[in-house]
C-alpha positions as CSV (number, residue, x, y, z in Angstrom):
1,X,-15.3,31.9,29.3
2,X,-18.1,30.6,27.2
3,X,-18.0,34.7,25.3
4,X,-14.6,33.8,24.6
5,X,-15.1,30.3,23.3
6,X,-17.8,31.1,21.1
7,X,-16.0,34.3,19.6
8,X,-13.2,31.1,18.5
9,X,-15.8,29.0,17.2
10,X,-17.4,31.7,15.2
11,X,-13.9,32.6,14.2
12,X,-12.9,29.0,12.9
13,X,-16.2,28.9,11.0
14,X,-15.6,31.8,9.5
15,X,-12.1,31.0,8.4
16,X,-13.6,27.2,6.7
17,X,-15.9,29.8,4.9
18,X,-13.8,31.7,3.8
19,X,-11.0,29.1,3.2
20,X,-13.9,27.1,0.9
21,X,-14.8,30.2,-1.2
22,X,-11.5,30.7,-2.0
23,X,-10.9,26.9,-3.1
24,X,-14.4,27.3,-5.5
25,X,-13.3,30.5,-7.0
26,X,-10.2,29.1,-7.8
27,X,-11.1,25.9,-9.3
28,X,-13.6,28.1,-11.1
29,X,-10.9,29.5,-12.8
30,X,-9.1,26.4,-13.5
31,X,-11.8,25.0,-14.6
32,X,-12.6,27.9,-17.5
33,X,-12.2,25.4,-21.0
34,X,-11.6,28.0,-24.2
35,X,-12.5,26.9,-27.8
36,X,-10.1,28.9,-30.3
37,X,-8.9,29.0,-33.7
38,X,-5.8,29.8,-35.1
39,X,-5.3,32.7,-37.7
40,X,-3.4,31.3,-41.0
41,X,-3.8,32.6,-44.5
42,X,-6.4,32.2,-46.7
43,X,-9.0,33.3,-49.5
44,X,-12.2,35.5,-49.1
45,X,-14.7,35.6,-51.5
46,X,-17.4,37.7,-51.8
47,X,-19.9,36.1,-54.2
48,X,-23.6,36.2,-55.7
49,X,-25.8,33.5,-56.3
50,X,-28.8,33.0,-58.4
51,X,-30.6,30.7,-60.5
52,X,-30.6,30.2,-64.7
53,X,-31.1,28.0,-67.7
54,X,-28.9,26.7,-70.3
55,X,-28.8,27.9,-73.6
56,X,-27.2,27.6,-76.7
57,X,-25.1,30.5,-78.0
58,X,-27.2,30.9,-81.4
59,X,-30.6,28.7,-81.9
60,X,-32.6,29.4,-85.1
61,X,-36.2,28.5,-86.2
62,X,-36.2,27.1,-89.1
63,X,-40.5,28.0,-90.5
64,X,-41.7,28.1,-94.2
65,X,-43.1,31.0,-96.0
66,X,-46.0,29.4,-98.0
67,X,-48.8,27.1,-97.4
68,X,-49.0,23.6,-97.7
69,X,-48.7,19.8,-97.2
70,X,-45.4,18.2,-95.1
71,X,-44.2,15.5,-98.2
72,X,-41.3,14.7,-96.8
73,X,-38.7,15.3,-93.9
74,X,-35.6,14.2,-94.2
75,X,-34.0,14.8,-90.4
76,X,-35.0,14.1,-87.1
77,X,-34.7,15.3,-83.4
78,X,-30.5,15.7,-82.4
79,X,-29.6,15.4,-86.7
80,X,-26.1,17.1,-87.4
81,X,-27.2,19.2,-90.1
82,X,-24.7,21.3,-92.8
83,X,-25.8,25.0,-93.8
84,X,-28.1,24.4,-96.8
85,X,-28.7,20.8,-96.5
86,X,-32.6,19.9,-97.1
87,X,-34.3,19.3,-93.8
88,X,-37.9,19.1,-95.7
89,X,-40.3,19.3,-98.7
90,X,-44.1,20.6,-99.1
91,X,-46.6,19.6,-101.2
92,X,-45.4,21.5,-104.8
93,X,-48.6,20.4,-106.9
94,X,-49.8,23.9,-106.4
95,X,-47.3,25.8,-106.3
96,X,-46.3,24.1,-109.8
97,X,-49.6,24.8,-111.3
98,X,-49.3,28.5,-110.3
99,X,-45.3,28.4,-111.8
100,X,-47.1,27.3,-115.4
101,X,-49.9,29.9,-115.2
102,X,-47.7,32.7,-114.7
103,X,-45.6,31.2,-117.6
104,X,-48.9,31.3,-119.9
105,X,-49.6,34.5,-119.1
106,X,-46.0,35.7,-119.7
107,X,-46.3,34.2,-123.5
108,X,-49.6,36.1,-124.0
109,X,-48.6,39.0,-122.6
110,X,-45.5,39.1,-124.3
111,X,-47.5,38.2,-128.0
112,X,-49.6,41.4,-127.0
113,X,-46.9,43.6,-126.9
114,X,-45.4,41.9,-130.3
115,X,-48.8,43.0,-131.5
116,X,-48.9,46.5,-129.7
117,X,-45.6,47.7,-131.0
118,X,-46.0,46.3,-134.9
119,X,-49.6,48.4,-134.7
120,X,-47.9,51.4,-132.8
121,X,-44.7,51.8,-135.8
122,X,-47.7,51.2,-138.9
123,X,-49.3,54.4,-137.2
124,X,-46.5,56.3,-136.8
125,X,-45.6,55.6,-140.4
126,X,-49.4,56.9,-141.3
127,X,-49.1,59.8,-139.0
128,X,-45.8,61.2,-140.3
129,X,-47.2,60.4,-143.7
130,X,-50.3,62.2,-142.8
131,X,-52.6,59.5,-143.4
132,X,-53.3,59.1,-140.1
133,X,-54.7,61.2,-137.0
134,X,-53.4,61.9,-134.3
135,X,-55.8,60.8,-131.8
136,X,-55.0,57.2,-133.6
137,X,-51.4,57.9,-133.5
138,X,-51.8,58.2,-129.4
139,X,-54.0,55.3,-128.8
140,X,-51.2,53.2,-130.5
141,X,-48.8,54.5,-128.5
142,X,-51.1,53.9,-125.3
143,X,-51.9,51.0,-126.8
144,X,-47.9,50.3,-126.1
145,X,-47.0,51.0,-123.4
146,X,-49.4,49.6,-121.3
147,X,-48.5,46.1,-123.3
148,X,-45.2,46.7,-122.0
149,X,-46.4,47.1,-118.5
150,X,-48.6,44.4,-118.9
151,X,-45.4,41.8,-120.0
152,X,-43.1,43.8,-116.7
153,X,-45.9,42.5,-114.3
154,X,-46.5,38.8,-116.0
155,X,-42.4,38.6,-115.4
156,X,-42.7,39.8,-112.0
157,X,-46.0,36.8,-111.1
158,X,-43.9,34.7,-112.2
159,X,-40.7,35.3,-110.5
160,X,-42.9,35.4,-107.2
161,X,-44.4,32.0,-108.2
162,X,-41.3,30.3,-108.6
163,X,-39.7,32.1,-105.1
164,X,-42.8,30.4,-103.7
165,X,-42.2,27.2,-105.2
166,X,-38.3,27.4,-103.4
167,X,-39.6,27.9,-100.2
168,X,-41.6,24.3,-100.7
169,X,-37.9,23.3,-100.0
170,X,-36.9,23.7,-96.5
171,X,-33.1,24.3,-96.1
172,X,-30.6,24.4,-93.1
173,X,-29.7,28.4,-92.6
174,X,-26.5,27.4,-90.3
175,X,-24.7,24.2,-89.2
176,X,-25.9,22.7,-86.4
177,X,-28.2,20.2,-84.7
178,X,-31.7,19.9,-84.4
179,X,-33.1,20.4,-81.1
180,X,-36.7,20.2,-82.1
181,X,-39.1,18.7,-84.9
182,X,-42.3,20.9,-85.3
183,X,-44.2,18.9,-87.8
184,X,-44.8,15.7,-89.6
185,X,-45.2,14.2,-92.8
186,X,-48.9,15.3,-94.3
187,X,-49.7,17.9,-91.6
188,X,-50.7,20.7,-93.4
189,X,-49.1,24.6,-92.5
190,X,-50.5,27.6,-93.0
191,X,-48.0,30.6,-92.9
192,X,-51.2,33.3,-93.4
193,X,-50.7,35.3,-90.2
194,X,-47.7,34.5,-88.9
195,X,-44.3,31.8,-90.2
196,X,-44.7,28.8,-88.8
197,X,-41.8,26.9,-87.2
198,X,-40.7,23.4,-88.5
199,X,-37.1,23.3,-87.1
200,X,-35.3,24.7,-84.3
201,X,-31.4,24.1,-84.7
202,X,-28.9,24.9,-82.2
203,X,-25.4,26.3,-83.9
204,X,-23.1,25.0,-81.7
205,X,-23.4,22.6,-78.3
206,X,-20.1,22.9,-77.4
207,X,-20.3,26.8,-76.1
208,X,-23.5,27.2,-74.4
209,X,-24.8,29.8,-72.4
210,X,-26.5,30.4,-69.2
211,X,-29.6,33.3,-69.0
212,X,-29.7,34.0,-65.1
213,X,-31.8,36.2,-63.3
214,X,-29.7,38.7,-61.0
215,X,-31.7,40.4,-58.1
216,X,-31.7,44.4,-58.3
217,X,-29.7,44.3,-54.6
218,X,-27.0,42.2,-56.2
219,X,-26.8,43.7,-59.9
220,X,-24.6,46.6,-59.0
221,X,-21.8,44.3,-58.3
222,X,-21.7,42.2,-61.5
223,X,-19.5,43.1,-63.6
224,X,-18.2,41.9,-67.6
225,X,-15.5,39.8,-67.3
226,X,-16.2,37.6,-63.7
227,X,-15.6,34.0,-63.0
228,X,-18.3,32.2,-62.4
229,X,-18.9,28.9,-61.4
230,X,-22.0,26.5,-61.6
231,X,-24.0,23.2,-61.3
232,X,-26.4,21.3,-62.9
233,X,-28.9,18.8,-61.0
234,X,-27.9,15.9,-63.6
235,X,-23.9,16.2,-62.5
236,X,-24.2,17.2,-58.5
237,X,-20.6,16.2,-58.1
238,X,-19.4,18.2,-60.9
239,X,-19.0,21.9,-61.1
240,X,-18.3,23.8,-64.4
241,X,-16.8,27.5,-64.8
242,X,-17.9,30.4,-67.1
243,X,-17.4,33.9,-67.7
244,X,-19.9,36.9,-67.7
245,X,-20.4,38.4,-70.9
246,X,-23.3,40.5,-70.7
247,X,-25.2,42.5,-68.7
248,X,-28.9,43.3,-70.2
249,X,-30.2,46.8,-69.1
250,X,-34.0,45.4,-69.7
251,X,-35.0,45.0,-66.5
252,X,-37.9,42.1,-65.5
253,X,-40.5,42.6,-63.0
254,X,-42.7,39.2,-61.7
255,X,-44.8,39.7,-58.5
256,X,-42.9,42.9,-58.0
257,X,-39.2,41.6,-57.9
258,X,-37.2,43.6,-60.2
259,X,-34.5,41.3,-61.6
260,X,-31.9,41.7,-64.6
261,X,-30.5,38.8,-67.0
262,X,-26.9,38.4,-66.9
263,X,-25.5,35.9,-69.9
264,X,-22.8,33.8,-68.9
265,X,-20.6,32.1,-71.4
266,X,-20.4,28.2,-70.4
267,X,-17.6,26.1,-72.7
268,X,-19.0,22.6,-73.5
269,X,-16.2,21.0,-74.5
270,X,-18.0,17.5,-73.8
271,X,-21.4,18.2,-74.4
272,X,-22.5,17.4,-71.0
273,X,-24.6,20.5,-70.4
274,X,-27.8,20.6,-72.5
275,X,-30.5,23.2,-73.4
276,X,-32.8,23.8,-70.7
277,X,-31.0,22.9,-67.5
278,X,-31.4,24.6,-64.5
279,X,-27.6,25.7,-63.5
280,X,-27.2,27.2,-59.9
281,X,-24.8,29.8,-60.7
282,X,-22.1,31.5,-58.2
283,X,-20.2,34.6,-59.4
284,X,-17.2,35.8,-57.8
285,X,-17.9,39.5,-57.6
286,X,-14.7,40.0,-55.1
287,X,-11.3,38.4,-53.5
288,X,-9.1,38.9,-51.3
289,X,-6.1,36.8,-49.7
290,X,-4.5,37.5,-46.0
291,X,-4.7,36.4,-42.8
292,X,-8.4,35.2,-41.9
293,X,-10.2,35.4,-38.9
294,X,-13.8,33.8,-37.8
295,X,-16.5,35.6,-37.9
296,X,-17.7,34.5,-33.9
297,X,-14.0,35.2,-32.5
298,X,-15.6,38.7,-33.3
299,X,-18.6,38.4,-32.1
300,X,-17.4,36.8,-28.6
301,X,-17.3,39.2,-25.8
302,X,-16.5,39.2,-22.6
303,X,-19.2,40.5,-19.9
304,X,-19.1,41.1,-16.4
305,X,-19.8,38.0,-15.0
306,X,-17.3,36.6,-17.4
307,X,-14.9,38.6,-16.6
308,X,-15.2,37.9,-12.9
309,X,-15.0,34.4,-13.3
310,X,-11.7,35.1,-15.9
311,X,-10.4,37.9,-13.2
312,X,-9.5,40.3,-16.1
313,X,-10.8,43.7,-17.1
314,X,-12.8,44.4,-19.8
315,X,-11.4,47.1,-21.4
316,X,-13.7,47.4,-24.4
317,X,-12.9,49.5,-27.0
318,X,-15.2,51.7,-29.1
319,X,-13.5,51.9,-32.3
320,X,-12.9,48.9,-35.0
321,X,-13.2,45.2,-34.3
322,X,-12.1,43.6,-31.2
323,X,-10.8,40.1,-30.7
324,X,-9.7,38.1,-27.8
325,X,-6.4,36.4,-27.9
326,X,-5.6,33.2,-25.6
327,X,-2.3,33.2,-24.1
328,X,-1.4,30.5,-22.1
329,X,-4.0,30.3,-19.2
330,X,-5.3,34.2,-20.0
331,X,-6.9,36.4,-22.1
332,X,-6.3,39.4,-24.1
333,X,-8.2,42.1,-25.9
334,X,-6.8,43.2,-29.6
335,X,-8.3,45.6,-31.4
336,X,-8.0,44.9,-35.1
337,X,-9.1,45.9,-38.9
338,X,-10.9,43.8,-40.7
339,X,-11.3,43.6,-45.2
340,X,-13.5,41.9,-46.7
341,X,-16.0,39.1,-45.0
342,X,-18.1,36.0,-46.7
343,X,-20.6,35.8,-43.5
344,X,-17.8,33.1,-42.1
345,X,-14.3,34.8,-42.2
346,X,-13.0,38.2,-42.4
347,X,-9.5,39.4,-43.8
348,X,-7.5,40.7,-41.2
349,X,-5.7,43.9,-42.2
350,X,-3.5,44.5,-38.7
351,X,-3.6,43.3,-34.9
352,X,-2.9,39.9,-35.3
353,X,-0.6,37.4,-36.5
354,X,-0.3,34.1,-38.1
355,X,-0.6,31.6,-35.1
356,X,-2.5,33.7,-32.7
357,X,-5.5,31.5,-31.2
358,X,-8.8,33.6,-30.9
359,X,-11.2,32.9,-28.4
360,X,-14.7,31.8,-29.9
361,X,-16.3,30.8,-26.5
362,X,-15.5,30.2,-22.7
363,X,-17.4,27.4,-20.9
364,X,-17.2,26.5,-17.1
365,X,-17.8,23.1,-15.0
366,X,-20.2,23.9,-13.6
367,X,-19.5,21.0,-10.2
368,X,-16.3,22.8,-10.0
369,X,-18.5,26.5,-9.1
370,X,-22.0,28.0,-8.8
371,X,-21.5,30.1,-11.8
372,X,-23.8,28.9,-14.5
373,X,-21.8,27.6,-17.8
374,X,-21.4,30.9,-20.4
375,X,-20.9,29.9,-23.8
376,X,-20.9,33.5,-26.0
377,X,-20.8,31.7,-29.4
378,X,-21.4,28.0,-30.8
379,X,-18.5,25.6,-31.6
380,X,-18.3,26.1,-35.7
381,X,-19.0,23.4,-37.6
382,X,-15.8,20.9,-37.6
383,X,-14.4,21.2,-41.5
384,X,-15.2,24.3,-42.2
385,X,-13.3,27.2,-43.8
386,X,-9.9,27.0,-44.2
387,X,-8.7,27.0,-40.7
388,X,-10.6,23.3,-40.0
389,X,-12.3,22.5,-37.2
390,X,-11.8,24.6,-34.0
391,X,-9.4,23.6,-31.3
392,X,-10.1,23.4,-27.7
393,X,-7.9,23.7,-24.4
């Protein structure tokens, strides 16, 4: 009797046991909480950033090509300024001085060859008469020509001495504005060596430029042509478009980076962007428009102790890209091909359609079972992309 009471008591035990396992397990399952997105249409772009400065499109330096005294200036830093207006004058006291010398020396030189030829045709007269020699007949004609060479060079000094006293007078090469005053009235410039620069005039502020540095991994895909968009630290709210123009083949090594300078053309319709800036530039070096999927709903998989707690199989696949679709209160595997990805999205070529929810992660309760909770991949940031924040069920 007692044998065959305890065999019933060990019997209803093991019944509540097994009765209580299946009551976990199940509310393990009910329990499961998905977070998913839903696939809709939208735009990839694949893009490269980098940093450069404003420019303008042409900038001159404006310099003098003689020596001297700053007399006068006549503009000032951000002057509107016409091609040949007068920006500034040196010091012409000199220059003058050496203007009338040259002059001087034209007049004598020019009364020597009056005297040179009148001797030269008396001694040709007395030579063909032969009442002269002809070693006297040469040394008039000598005597000649080097009183004509003489009166060539005098014209010459002073051409050159009154070119040098023009460039006492500093004119505007192109219309424009001045960006930058070099000097001031009675410093003193010498252009011995090298031109000195008084001026420096921007052409045109309303079509600037931007010089950026493009890092050899990235140059290959820049092309001619590209949008590109940037900011400025003075307009954080504000961002301004541009199109590359240029690719320079010179390449520019610091610290041993290897980097190339791509010019951007920037309209500056307002003149809000000036010279010098730092612009942090984005070029769009790719697009592509479809159906979009996250980045994590590719990234979740399902192990084995997930797939316990889901009861489903994991039939992975070793080819492509692999999703898991939520339908209703289960899962599903789709295999699918992906175009191009930002880090965020991908395009999805085939496998799935607009509406499907992809699972990004599976959590449990963790009162309702002993299974620990198993989160694959973070909730994404809510706002982001054009899907908005993930939904969970």
């Amino acid at each position: 009797m007692k044998s065959k009471k305890l065999k019933v008591i060990l019997g209803v035990i093991l019944l509540v046991v097994i009765t209580v396992v299946i009551i976990l397990l199940a509310g393990s399952k009910k329990n499961a909480t998905f977070t998913t997105a839903t696939i809709s249409e939208g735009i990839i772009e694949s893009t490269v950033m980098a940093t450069g400065y404003i420019q303008p499109v042409e900038e001159v330096e404006v310099g003098t090509q003689v020596s001297g005294v700053i007399e006068k200036i006549y503009v000032d830093y951000n002057y509107h300024v016409k091609k040949g207006q007068l920006l500034a004058k040196l010091e012409t006291s000199t220059l003058s001085e050496k203007v009338n010398q040259a002059k001087a020396s034209l007049k004598a030189s020019q009364s020597e060859l009056d005297y040179a030829r009148q001797n030269f045709e008396r001694v040709k007269k007395l030579y063909e008469s032969k009442a002269s020699t002809q070693v006297a007949y040469e040394e008039a004609v000598n005597r000649f020509n080097q009183a004509e060479t003489a009166l060539t060079n005098t014209k010459a000094a002073l051409n050159q001495a009154e070119v040098d006293l023009s460039y006492a007078y500093i004119y505007s090469p192109i219309d424009g504005v001045i960006l930058n005053r070099a000097v001031n009235t009675g410093q003193t410039v010498a252009s011995s060596f090298s031109t000195p620069t008084l001026f420096t005039i921007a052409k045109d502020l309303t079509k600037m430029q931007v010089e950026a540095n493009i890092d050899e991994a990235d140059i290959g895909q820049v092309r001619v042509g590209q949008q590109v968009s940037f900011t400025v630290d003075s307009y954080p709210d504000d961002t301004f478009a541009g199109t590359v123009s240029q690719i320079r083949l010179q390449a520019v090594v610091t610290s041993n980076v290897v980097t190339y300078t791509v010019i951007v053309d920037a309209p500056n319709p307002g003149e809000k962007l000036f010279p010098g800036m730092t612009a942090n530039i984005t070029i769009a070096v790719a697009s592509e428009k479809g159906l979009v999927v996250p980045v994590e709903a590719i990234n979740f998989n399902v192990d084995k102790e997930l797939s316990e707690n889901l009861d489903i199989k994991n039939n992975s696949t070793s080819e492509g890209r692999d999703v898991w679709v939520k339908s209703g209160n289960n899962i599903e595997r789709r295999s699918i091909k992906t175009g191009l990805g930002d880090g965020i999205y991908f395009i999805v070529k085939s496998g799935l359609s607009i509406g499907d929810e992809v699972v990004l992660s599976v959590t449990f309760d963790k009162k309702q079972s002993e299974k620990s909770s198993k989160s694959i991949m973070p909730e994404p940031p809510k706002g982001m992309g054009p899907n908005g924040p993930a939904r969970v069920h």
